[in-house]
N, C-alpha and C positions, 0 to 999 in steps of 0.2 A: 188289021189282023189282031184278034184277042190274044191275051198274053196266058200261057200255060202254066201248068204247075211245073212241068219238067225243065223250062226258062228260069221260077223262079228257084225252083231246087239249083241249076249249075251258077247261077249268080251267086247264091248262098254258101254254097258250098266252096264256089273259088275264093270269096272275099274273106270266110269266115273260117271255113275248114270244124264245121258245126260237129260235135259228137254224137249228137240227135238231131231230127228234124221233122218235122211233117208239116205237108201244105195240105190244104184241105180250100176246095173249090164251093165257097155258099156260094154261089152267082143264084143257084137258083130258090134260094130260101128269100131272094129282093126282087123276085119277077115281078113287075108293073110298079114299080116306083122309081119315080122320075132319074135317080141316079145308077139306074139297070142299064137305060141306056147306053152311059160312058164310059160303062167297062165294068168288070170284074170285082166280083168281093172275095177277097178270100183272108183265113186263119194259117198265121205261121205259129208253129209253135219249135224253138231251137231253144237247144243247149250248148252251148261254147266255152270255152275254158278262157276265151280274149274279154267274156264277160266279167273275170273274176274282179272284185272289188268295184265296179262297176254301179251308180245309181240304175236305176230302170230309165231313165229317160233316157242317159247315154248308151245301153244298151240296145233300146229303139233306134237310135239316131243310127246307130252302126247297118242293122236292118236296112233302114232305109234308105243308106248310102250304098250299100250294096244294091237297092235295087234301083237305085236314082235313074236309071236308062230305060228300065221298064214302066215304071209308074205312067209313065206320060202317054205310053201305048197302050193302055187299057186300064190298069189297075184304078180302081174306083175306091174301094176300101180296104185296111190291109189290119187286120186284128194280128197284135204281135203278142207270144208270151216268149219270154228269152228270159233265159235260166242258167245259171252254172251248171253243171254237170256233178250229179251226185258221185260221190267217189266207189267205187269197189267197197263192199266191207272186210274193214282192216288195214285196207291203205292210208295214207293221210292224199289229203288233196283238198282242194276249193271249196268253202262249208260252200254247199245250197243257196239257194233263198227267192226271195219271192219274185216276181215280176213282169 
């Protein structure tokens, strides 16, 4: 069974509780190359406030923990961008930043 975007969103969402997100399904931008086969590619792009002060790799890591149970059923490639959450203008909150 291929692993969906609507899996990887309720994973995401219970582990992280993300203020953004979007999944986005390339499977089909790697049709005929040998790792099409073994599942799924896809792009996260989340914003979470558990990111804050956070390197980018430990913010990956958390991604990935989250999705530790799906990986293995399909997920082939998994492009992460994880971001703090811009604040409101005029509020104070989490500067940004890259990752």
């Amino acid at each position: 069974m291929a692993v969906t975007e609507e899996q990887i969103r309720l994973a995401l969402v219970q582990a992280l509780q993300p203020q953004r997100l979007e999944i986005v399904d390339d499977s089909h931008l790697h049709a005929g190359h040998a790792g099409a086969r073994e599942g799924r590619h896809f792009t996260v792009r989340i914003a979470c406030a558990a990111f804050a002060g956070m390197p980018r790799v430990q913010r990956h890591r958390l991604v990935y923990d989250a999705l530790r149970d799906l990986i293995p059923q399909g997920i082939h490639a998994l492009a992460i961008d994880a971001q703090v959450p811009v604040p409101p203008p005029g509020s104070s909150g989490p500067e940004p930043d890259g990752g």
